[in-house]
N, C-alpha and C positions, 0 to 999 in steps of 0.2 A: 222354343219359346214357352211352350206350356208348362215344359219342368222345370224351369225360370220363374214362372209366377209362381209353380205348386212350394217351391223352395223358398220364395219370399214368405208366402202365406204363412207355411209353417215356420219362420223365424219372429214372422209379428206375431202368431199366434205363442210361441215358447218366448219372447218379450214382453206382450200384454201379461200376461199370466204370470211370470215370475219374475218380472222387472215393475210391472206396476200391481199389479192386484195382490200379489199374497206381502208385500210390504205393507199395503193400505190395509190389508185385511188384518194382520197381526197389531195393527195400531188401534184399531177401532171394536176389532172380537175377542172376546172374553180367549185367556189363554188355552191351547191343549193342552190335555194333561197327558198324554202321550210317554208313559215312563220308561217306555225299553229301549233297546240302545240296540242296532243289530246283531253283535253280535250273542247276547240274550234271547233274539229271535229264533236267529238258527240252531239256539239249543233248545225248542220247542219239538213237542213231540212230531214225527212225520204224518203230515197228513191236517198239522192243527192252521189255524188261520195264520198264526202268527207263522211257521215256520215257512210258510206259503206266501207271507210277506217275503221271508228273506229271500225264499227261493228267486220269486219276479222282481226284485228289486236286484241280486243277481244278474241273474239271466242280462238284465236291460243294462247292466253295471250303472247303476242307477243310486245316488248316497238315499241313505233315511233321512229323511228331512221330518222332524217331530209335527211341525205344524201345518205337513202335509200328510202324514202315515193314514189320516180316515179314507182320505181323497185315495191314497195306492191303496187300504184295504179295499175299498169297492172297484176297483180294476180288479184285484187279486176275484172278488165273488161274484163279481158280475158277469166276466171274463171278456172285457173288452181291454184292448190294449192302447200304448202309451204313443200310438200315432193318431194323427188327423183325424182318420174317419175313428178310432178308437174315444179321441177326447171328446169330438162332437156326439157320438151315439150314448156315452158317458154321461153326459151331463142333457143330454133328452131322457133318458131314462129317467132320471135322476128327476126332471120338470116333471115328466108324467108320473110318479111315482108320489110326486107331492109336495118338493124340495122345492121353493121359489125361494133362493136370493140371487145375490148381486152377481157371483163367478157364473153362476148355473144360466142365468138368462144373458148375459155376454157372453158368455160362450156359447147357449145356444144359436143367440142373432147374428154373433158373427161366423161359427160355420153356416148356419142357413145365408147368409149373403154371399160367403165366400168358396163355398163346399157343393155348389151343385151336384157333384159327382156322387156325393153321398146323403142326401135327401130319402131318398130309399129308405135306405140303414139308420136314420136319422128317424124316419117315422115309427119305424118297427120296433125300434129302441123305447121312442115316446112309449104307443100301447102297450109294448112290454113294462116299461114301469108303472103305468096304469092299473093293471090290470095284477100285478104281482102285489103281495105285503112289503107297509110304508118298512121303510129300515131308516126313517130320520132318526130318529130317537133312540136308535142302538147308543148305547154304552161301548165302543168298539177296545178301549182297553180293558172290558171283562170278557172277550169274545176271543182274544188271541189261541187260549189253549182249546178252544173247542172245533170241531171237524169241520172244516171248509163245505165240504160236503153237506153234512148235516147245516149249515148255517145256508147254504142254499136253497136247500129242500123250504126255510123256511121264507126266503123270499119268493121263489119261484110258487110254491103251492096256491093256487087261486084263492084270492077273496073267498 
């Protein structure tokens, strides 16, 4: 029964999310300007942001989706993944970190009603965005060619 609910959960969660929010959202937010295409990705040097997209977009055989590529770069730097407790600790960080709109706080209220399991990870996610440098404001398609690596260092390094 409980793998019943966990698999409902996560089908209204990948339904809310791309059945109703990222249509509403491409309606109402200014366009991405998101100009690569993947296979331009993965001719990114090894090791750069961008080619570290194509990689995890890969891996998850996952399409690029242009007015979603911000939302997969901060999985790519954050390094939470493209499940459950991955979305929900994703978009805590993301609350703590300083990011309050519409995806970010549905998504947080609905894994915290629906994710007990992961509340933990959900917290720790929060002060870790807290507590790290804001990356709202990143320019993320002048960020492709530079080191994942080095683009972490700049979140993660304390206030």
């Amino acid at each position: 029964m409980r793998k019943k609910l966990i698999k409902l959960r996560t089908a209204l969660l990948v339904f809310l999310t791309h059945r109703i929010a990222l249509p509403l959202l491409k309606l109402i937010r200014k366009p991405n300007h998101f100009t690569y295409n993947k296979d331009q990705l993965r001719n990114f040097p090894a090791g750069s942001l961008g080619n570290d997209l194509y990689i995890f977009l890969e891996k998850r055989n996952l399409p690029l989706l242009k007015h979603y590529a911000r939302h997969d770069l901060k999985h790519v730097l954050l390094g939470y993944d493209t499940t459950d407790e991955g979305e929900a600790c994703l978009q805590s960080f993301m609350m703590g970190n300083g990011r309050i709109s519409f995806p970010v706080l549905a998504t947080v209220i609905y894994s915290y009603l629906t994710m007990p399991e992961h509340w933990k990870k959900m917290k720790q996610a929060y002060r870790l965005g807290k507590k790290s440098n804001s990356i709202h404001q990143w320019q993320w398609n002048n960020l492709l060619t530079e080191s994942t690596i080095s683009l972490r260092g700049k979140i993660f390094n304390a206030k």
